[in-house]
N, C-alpha and C positions, 0 to 999 in steps of 0.2 A: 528572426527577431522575436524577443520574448513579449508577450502579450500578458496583459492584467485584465481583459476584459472577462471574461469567467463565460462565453456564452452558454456552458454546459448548466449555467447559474440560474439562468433567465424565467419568472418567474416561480423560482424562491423566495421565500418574504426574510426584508434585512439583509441582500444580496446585492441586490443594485448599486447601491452606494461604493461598492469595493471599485468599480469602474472609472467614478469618481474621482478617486482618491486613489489611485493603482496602489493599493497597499500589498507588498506581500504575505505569506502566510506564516513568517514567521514572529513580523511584526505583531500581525494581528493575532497570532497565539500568545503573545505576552500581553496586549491587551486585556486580552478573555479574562488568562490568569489572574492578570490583577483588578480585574472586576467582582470575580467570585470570590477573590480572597477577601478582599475589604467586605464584601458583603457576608461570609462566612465568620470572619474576625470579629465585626460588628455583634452577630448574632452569638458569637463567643462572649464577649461579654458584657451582652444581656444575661446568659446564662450564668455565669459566675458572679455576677453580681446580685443573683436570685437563687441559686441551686450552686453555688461552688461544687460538689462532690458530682453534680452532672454534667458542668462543664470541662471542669478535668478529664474526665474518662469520656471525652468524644473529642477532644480539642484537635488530636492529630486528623480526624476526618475533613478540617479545611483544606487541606494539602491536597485528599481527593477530590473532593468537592470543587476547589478548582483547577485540577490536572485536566479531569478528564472530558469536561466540555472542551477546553480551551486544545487540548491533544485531537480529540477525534473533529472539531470543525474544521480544523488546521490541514488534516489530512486530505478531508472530504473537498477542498478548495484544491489543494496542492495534486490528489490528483485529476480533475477537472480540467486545472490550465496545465497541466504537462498532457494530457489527453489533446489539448486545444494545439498545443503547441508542437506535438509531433506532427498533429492533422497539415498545421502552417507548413511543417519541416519539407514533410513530404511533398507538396506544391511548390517550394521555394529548389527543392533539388529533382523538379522535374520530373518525381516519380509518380504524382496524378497530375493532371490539370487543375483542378479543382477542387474543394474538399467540403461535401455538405454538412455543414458544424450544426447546420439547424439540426440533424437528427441523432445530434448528444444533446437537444433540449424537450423535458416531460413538459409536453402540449397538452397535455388533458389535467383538465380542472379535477374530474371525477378519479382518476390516478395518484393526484398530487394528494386531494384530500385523504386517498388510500391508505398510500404511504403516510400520511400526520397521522393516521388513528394507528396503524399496525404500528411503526414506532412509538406512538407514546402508550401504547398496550407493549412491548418489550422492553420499554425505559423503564414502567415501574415496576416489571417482573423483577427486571434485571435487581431494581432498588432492594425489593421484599427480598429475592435470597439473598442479597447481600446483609442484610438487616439480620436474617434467619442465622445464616452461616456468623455472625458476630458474637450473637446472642446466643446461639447454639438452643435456640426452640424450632420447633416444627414451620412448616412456610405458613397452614392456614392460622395458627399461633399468633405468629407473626404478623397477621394483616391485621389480623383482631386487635392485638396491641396497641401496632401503630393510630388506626383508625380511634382509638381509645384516648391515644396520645395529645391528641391531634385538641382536646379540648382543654388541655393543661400550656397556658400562653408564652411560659417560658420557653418549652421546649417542640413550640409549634415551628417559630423562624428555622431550626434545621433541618425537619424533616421535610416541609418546605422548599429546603435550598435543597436537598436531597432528593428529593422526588426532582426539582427543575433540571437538574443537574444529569441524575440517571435517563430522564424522559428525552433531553438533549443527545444524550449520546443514545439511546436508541433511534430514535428520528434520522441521526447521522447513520448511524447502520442501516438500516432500513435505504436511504436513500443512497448511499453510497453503492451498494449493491445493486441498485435498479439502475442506476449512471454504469456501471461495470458491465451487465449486462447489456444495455443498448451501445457504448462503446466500443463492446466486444462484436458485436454486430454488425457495428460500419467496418470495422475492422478487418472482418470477414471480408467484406463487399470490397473493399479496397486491395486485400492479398488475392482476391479472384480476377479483379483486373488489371492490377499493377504489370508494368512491363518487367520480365526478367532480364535483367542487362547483365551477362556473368563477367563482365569484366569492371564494373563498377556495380558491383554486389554488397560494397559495403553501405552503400546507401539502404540498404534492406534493414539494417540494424537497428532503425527509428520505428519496428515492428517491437521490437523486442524490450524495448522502455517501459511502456507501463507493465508489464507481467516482473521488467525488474524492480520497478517502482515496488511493488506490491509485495516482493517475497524480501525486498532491503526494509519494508517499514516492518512487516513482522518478525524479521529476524530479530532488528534494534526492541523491537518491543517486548518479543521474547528472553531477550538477554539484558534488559532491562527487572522485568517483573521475574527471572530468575537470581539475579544481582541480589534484590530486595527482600526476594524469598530465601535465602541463605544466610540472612544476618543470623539466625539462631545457630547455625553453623549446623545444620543438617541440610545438608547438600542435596544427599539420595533423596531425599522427601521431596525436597521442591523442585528437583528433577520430574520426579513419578508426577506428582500434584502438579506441577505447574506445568516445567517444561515439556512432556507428553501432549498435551492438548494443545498447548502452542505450538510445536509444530507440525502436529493435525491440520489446524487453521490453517497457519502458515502454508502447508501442502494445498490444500482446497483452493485458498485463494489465488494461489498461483495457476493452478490449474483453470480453474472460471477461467482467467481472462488470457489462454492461452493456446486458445484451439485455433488464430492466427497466423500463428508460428508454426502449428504443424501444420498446415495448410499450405503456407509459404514454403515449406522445404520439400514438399511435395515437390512442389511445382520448380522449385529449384532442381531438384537432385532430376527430373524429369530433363530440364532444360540441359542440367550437366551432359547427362548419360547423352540426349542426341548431339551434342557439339560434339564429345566425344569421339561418338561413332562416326562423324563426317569426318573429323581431324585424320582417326586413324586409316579410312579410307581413300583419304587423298595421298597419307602416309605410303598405304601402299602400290599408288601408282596413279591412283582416281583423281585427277585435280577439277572434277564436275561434282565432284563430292562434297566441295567448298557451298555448292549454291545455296541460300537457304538460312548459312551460318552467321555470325556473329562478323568474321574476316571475308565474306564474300565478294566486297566492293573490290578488296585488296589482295584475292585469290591469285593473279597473274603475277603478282610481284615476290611471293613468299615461296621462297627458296625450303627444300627438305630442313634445314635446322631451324628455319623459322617454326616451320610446321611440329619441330619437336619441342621449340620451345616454349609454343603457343598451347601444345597441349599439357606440358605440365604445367602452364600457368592456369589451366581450366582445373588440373587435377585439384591444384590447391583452393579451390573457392569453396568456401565453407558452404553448405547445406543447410545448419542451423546459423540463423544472422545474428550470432552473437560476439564475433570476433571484434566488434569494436566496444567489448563491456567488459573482456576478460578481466584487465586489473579490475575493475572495480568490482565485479564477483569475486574473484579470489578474495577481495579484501571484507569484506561485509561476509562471508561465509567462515571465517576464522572469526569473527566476533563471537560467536556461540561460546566455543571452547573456550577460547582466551577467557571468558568473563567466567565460568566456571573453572577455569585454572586459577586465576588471580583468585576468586574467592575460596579456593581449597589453600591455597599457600596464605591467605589471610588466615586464617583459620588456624594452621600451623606454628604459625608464627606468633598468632595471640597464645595458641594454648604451651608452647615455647616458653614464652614472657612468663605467663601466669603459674606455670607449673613447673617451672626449672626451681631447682634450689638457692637462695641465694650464695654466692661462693664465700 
């Protein structure tokens, strides 16, 4: 059953309320949006009505300004209660008893505060090279400037909304990453004691969720801020520039939260190999060979073809529990290409248009 309660939430400030109201997160991403915007639009024109020539030339930064809070809180919730709700999964199909949710919650005051200060020290890093990289001046330039800026009133409200904005999605990094790692953790504790039952192995698969959670948002986001980087129609560029580094990210983070799963197939392909070795030993004559196994209740009654057919039903259980996500990796891993394919034949077909002759 899907849950809204967010426990992974639980002393966060502005988080409580969501329990409330079971808002989901995609709702509440369009809230955000259009929070920022009206408040970003507003501060538009303030300045166009004081500075025309500087509200123009920043106007498209509301669109950032409110993507990317409203983007990365979205995330940071979404996976939270899909963390929360695999925990449920697993309880509800028998494969723990129990699921300690309190320990995806930061119980230390002196932690949380940690996390506020290190994110909002990488929210306005983040802000300043972005600032820098626009402007195309130096980063300490850059601070200089802004901090300069900063007493001229017209053009205070956006760097303002700018700084809130970048400080917001750092904080969200910051803490998403510290949720990922203790996550990863129970995780761990959980693939150490879970039962291996190889004939209902697909239940193992609700292992494999969030790590796919994680490498389907960076793909989309990757082939998203590739999409975007190719309007100039240099493709190779914002491949090398962009798409490079995103899927660096994209590999790490898959990686962080997925030393579960190699752990789990450990002890799977363990579990295989000895049913295995019983099966083929009773194969060839041993029916004491049964004891121990998976069929052992039902050893007297299993005839030679049972016994052969029981062992290629062992052969085929997958190792890695991802056999119940195939289509949907398949699907989500051609996004990449596709979105750079579609933008090379866009590209062709403008420059088609614009440079054919007319007949």
């Amino acid at each position: 059953m899907k849950q809204y309660d967010s426990v992974a939430l639980t002393h966060y400030w502005g988080f409580n309320w969501l329990t409330k109201f079971r808002m989901n997160g995609l709702f509440l991403s369009a809230i955000l949006f259009g929070m920022f915007f009206i408040l970003c639009y507003s501060a538009e024109i303030f300045l166009v009505k004081n500075d025309g020539q500087i509200g123009t030339g920043i106007s498209e930064l509301k669109y950032v300004f409110s993507l990317l809070p409203a983007i990365f809180i979205s995330v940071w919730i979404s996976l939270a209660r899909g963390a929360q709700n695999d925990f449920i999964e697993m309880r509800e199909s028998g494969l723990v008893a129990s699921v300690p949710l309190e320990k995806l919650i930061q119980n230390s005051p002196a932690k949380r505060r940690f996390e506020l200060s290190l994110g909002t020290l990488l929210g306005l890093t983040l802000y300043m090279v972005g600032r820098a990289a626009t402007t195309a001046m130096p980063f300490l330039q850059t601070i200089s400037n802004t901090l300069g800026d900063l007493v001229n009133i017209f053009i205070l409200p956006y760097i303002v909304l700018g700084a809130l904005c970048f400080t917001i999605v750092g904080i969200c990094i910051v803490r998403v990453t510290t949720f990922l790692w203790r996550q990863t953790r129970l995780f761990l504790e959980l693939a150490d004691t879970v039962k291996i039952d190889l004939l209902r192995a697909e239940d193992l698969a609700v292992f494999a969720n969030q790590p796919l959670r994680t490498m389907i948002g960076t793909i989309v986001l990757m082939s998203s801020m590739l999409t975007v980087g190719d309007i100039d129609g240099e493709l190779g560029t914002s491949y090398y520039t962009v798409g490079i580094p995103l899927q660096c990210v994209m590999l790490l983070s898959t990686i962080i939260v997925s030393p579960p799963i190699w752990f789990l197939r450990k002890r799977v392909r363990k579990a295989k190999r000895n049913e295995l070795s019983k099966i083929r030993n009773a194969i060839l004559g041993d029916p004491q060979a049964l004891i121990g196994s998976r069929i052992e209740i039902h050893k007297d009654d299993f005839k030679l073809p049972d016994m052969l057919y029981y062992e290629d039903r062992i052969k085929a259980v997958w190792e890695w529990p991802f056999h119940a996500h195939v289509r949907r990796m398949a699907f989500y891993l051609i996004i990449p290409p596709a979105a750079w394919l579609m933008s090379a034949l866009v590209e062709i077909m403008v420059d088609n248009i614009l440079v054919s002759p007319p007949s």
